[in-house]
Steps between C-alpha positions, in 0.01 A plus 500: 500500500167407353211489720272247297704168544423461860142483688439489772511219751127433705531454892404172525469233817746212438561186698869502656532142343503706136634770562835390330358533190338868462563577170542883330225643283566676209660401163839583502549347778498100602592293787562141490222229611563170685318156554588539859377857653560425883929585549599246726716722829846457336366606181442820692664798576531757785501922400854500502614129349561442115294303293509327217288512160645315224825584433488835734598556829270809656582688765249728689732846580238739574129591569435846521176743480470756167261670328337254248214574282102306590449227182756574322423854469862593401379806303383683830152597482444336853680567798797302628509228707785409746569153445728205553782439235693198491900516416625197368828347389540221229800335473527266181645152625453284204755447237315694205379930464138534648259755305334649717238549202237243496642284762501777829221361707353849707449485866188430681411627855251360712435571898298473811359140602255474233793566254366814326664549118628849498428711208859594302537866443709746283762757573313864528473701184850645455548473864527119552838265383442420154597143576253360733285246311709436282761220449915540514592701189809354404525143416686304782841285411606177779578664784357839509249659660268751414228713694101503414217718740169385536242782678160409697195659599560457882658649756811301657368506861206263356807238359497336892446147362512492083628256212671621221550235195683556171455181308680222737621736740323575785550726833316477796451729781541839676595773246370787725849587627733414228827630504498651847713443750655611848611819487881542441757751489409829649175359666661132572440607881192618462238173646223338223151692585650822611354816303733724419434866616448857320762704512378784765303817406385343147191419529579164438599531119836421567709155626830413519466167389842269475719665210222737422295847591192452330292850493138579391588856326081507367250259672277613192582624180516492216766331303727541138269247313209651616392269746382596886741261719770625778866628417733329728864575558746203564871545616773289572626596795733217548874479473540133380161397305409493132188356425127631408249595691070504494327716748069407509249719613155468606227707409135538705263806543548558842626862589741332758705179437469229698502158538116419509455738191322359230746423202404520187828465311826352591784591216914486462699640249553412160802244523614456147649796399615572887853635529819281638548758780825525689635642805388929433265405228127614504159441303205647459213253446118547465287235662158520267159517697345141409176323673551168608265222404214553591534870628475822263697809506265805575409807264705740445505797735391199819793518781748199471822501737821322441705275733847360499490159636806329365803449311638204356870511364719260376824408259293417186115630370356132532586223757614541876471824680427690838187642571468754860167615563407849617321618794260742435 
């Protein structure tokens, strides 16, 4: 994927009245203008409702947190960035093909109460998904849906009140917790809010957590590609469930873990190329040591300690899921 067709997107104030119309920067890419810029209510869209931009029908399935390179630096030379990418579903309702060429409109993201645009980001050197910024690859007959990504420079805890528009289509809301839901299956009887324990005598690196064991085997180390991160060991342990499953850890200084510790990162596996694991299947993933905004990761040879602090599982790699947090 070229890196020169897309710039980057300024942080900008923007009244809520406008914020309908944010438009993507970059050529290559264009989004569709209108006389009218304020979406009346029925014109918009909660997280999880379709809507409709020309002849599409788009469906918001997921919103999940990867590593994504800073202005578009796909090539590498600055560190990741966990940030928000968008999963979305296009269904083609109108009686002729849709080319995606020239006529996809890309998302854009706003949030807060002062509507803050949200700078679009790439996949990760040869880390990230190849697709995200870019439009459905395959031309679309009546009917039939295809899937386009779309990756952000912001966390997903931030997305507590945002607007996402793609031409006429607008969405409107939370998208902080999307995709999670009660607990079911092994852990249906466990109540929302409850932390879910270490297993004994483990120094709390591993959980039993629903269908899975989820075990830190190296807080710190160094992994395959290189890269310092954490090498974590997921098993299903289940009789019954096939699904996947993304363990995050947090990272601070602190010699001892704890809940007041000073965080510096907050990071979850690499979902893309994530196994379907079923019941006696296992992974190994490394979790890569990345700052969030605002925060740096310290030199090399400083003390940084690793935490489990949840899982999230579920039947598919985007959309609705569990996610049991870990007491530590």
């Amino acid at each position: 994927m070229s890196t020169s067709y897309r710039r980057a997107l300024a942080v900008l104030a923007i009244p809520t009245a406008v914020l309908a119309v944010l438009t993507a920067c970059g050529s290559g890419k264009s989004s569709t203008s209108h006389e009218d810029s304020s979406p009346s209510a029925a014109a918009v869209a909660g997280p999880t409702d379709p809507a409709n931009d020309g002849q599409l029908t788009i469906t918001i399935v997921g919103v999940d947190e990867e590593p994504l390179a800073p202005n578009d630096d796909s090539a590498g030379s600055a560190p990741a960035t966990p940030g928000a990418v968008f999963t979305f579903h296009a269904t083609n309702n109108g009686p002729s093909v849709y080319e995606p060429s020239g006529n996809w409109n890309y998302p854009t993201l706003a949030y807060g109460p002062n509507g803050l645009a949200v700078q679009s980001a790439m996949p990760y050197a040869q880390e990230g998904d190849a697709s995200i910024g870019e439009p459905p690859s395959n031309a679309i007959p009546p009917g039939s849906t295809e899937t386009a990504r779309e990756g952000f420079a912001i966390r997903k805890s931030q997305l507590t009140q945002a607007i996402l528009t793609m031409g006429t289509a607008t969405w409107r809301g939370d998208f902080s917790h999307f995709g999670e839901v009660a607990p079911q299956g092994p852990t249906a009887g466990v109540p929302q809010g409850v932390l879910i324990q270490p297993v004994p005598n483990t120094n709390r690196n591993k959980y039993v957590a629903g269908p899975f064991t989820v075990t830190m085997v190296q807080g710190i180390g160094q992994a395959p590609n290189g890269r310092t991160g954490s090498e974590i060991l997921v098993q299903n342990t289940s009789s019954d469930f096939t699904g996947y499953a993304q363990p995050e850890v947090k990272f601070t200084q602190d010699a001892q873990f704890t809940p007041q510790s000073k965080v510096f990162g907050t990071d979850a596996a690499y979902m893309p190329t994530a196994p379907l694991l079923g019941p006696g299947d296992q992974m190994t993933v490394w979790i890569p040591v990345i700052a969030d905004a605002g925060q740096q990761v310290p030199p090399p040879g400083t003390w940084i300690n690793a935490q489990l602090v949840q899982l999230w599982y579920g039947p598919g790699r985007s959309g609705q899921g569990t996610i049991l947090h870990f007491a530590y």
